[in-house]
N, C-alpha and C positions, 0 to 999 in steps of 0.2 A: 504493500500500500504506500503511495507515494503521499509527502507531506500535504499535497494539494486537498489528499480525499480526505484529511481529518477534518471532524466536525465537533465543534465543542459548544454549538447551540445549546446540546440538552440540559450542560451542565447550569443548575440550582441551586438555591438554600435545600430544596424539597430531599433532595438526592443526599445531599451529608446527612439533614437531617433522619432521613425515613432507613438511609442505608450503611451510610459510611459512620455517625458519631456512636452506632453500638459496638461495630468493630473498635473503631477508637479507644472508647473507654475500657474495653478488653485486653486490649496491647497495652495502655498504661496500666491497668490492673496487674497484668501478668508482668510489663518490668519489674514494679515495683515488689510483689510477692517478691519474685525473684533475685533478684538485689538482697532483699531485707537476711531471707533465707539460704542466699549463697554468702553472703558475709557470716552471719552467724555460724552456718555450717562448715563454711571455710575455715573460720580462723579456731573453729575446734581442729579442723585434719591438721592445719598449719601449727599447734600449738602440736597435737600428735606426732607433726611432723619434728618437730623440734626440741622433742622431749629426751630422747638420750635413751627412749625404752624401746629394745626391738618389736615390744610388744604390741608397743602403741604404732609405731614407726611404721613397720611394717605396710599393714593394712592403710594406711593413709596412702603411704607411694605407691603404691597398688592401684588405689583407688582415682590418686590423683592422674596418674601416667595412664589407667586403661581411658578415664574419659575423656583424656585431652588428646588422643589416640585416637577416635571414634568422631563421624561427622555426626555435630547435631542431629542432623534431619534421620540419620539414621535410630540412633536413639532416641526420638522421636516414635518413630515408626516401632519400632522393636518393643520400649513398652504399650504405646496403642493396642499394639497386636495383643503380646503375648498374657498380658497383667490378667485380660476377661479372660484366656484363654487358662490361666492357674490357679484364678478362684470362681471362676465359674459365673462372672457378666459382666458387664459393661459398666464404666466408672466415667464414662462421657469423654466426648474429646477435647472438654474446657479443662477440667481435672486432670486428664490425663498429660494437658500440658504443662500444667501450672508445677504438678509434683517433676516433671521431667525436665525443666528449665531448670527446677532450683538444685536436683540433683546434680544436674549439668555444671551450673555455672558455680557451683560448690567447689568443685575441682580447681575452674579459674580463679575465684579470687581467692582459694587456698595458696597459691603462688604467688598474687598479689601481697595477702597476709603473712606470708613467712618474707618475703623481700622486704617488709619494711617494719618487722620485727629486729632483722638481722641488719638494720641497718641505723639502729641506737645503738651508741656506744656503747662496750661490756664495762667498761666504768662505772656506768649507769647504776646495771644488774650489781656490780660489785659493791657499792656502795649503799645500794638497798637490800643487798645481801648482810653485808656490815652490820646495817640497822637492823637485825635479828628479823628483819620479813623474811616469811615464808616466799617459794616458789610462787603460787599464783597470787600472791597481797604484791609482789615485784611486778607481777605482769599486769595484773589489775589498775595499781596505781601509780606503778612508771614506765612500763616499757608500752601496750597499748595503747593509752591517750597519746604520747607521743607518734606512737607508727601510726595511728588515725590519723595526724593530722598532716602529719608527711604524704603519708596514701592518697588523701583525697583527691587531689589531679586523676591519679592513676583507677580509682575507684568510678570514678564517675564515668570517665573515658569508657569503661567496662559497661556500666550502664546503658550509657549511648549504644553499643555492643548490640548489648543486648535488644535494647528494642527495635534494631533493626534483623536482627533474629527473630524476634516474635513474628514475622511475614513467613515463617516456615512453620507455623504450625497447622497452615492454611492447608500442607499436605495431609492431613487428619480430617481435615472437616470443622475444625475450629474456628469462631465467627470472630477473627478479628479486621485489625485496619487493612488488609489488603485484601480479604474474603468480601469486607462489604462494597469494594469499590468493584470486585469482581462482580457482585452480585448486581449491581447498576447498573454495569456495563451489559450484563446480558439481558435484563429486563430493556434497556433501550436502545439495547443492538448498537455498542459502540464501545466495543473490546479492547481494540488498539486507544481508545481515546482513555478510557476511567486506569488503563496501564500507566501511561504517560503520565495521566492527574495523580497516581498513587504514588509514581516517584516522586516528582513532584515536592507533596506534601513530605515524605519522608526524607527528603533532601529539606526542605524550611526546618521541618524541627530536630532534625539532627545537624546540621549546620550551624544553628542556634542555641543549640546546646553545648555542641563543640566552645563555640564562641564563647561561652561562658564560663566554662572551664578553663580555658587559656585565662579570661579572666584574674580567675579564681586562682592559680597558677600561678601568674606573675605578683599578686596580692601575698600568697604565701611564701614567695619568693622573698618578699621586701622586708615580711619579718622576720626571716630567718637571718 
């Protein structure tokens, strides 16, 4: 189809609103789960990872290496499939994204979380080891809020990440931002046109968000 034959008449308030803003709200639903859940569960494997017990260790490198090993869409697909097939029904294809992102992106920012762990001084730990704290009263109230605040450039950038992954859950059947643009597209027969509007939009708010991180970036630059 040559640029001449695109027709972007149909596009409306009617069409975000009836089609595209429930996908919308699903994609930032699922970042954000995501996110919340991949940190938390991260900087458990990340602390796992860096504990000195081959016990704990282990299973973390494992875990982190087979998912960062594996394409998404794949793992995607793989629980979709298999989860109803081992307990016996369907857990929907919004659930079944939401638990497979955070499983996923678990992995990622377990990596995130150990590089900026490992990246306060052992000064630090030694000195709050001094002070008779324990192991986790060290990480709790010095070494953590410091890698937090060094991370966040790097934390967010991941986010961004992410919700341009969320457009592959669409392989499932899941109603998000790019399923509803697909679905207006074929309700008014203008497939190549609602493609175009979908990048589009996901170039505005990931470009804008990028932008704000860089922001954010050179602000935590100034204090340091």
């Amino acid at each position: 189809m040559s640029m001449s034959a695109l027709d972007f008449s149909f596009v409306e308030w009617d069409i975000f609103n009836k089609f595209v803003l429930k996908g919308m709200l699903f994609s930032i639903e699922l970042t954000i789960i995501a996110t919340v859940g991949g940190i938390v569960f991260g900087t458990i494997l990340a602390l796992m990872r860096l504990s000195g017990n081959k016990v704990l260790e282990l299973p973390a490198v494992i875990y982190v290496n087979g998912m960062r090993s594996i394409p998404l869409v794949m793992v995607i697909l793989w629980f979709f499939l298999l989860i109803p097939f081992l307990i016996g029904r369907s857990i929907g294809a919004e659930l079944s994204a939401t638990i497979t992102f955070v499983a996923f992106e678990a992995a990622y920012f377990s990596e995130i979380m150990r590089a900026g762990i490992q990246s306060i001084p052992r000064g630090q730990v030694m000195a709050g080891q001094a002070l008779g704290m324990s192991y986790s009263q060290n990480m709790r109230l010095i070494v953590l809020p410091q890698a937090f605040r060094n991370m966040i450039p790097v934390l967010l950038t991941q986010t961004i990440i992410l919700f341009q992954d969320t457009s592959l859950v669409y392989a499932i059947g899941a109603y998000d931002l790019l399923k509803g643009f697909v679905t207006a597209g074929k309700i008014y027969g203008r497939v190549e046109e609602v493609y175009i509007l979908a990048a589009l939009v996901y170039f505005v708010i990931c470009f804008g968000l990028s932008a704000l991180v860089r922001r954010l970036q050179a602000r935590i630059a100034i204090i340091r």
